[in-house]
C-alpha positions in Angstrom: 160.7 43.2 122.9 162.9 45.0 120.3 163.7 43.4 116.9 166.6 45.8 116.3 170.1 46.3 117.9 172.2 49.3 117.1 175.9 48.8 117.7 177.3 51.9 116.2 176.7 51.8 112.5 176.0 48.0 112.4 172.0 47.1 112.5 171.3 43.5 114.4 168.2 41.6 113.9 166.6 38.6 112.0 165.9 40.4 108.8 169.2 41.4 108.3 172.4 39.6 107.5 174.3 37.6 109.9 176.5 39.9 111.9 179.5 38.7 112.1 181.4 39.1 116.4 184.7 37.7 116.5 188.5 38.6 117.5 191.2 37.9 120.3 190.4 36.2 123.0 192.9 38.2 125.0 195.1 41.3 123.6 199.0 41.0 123.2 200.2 43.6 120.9 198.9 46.3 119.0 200.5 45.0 115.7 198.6 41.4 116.3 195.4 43.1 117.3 195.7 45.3 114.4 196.6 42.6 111.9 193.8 40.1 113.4 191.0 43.0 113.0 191.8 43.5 109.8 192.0 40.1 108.1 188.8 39.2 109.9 186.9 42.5 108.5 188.6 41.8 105.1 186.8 38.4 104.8 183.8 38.5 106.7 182.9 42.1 104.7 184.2 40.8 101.2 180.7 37.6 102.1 178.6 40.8 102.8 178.2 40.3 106.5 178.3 43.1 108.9 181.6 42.7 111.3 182.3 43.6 115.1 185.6 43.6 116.9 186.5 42.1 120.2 189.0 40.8 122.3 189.4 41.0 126.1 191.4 43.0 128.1 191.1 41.1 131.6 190.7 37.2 131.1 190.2 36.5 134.8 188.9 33.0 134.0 192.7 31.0 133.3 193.4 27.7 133.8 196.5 29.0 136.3 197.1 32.1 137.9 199.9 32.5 136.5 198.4 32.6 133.4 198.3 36.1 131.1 195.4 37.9 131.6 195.7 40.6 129.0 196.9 44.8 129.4 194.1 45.4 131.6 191.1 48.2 131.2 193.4 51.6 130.8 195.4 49.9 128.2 193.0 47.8 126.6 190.7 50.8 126.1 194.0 52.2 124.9 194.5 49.6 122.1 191.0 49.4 120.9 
């Protein structure tokens, strides 16, 4: 069993910092996801924590089907 996980540039184990996985729970917009990613990497960086983005795209699991899902994969994958 590994002690390390790569995520691009960000190194994950128990002898570095606490990495830091937060965002949306479902896209919207692209100025909200934008602003969102931002502020969260502005704080969670200025503590000295490693950040990752993430917010769904599909959020099959609503309370009604009626319910927004999100933009979907092609534009999801678009947004991020």
């Amino acid at each position: 069993m590994t002690d390390l996980i790569e995520i691009a540039e960000t190194k994950i184990s128990n002898s570095n910092k606490l990495t830091i996985i937060a965002g949306l729970n479902v896209l919207e917009d692209d100025q909200q996801t934008v602003e969102v990613a931002e502020k969260l990497k502005k704080i969670i960086e200025s503590q000295g924590n490693p950040f990752i983005f993430k917010a769904s795209f599909d959020k099959a699991n609503r309370s009604s089907v009626d319910s927004y899902r999100g933009p979907g994969l092609e534009k999801g994958l678009e947004d991020f």
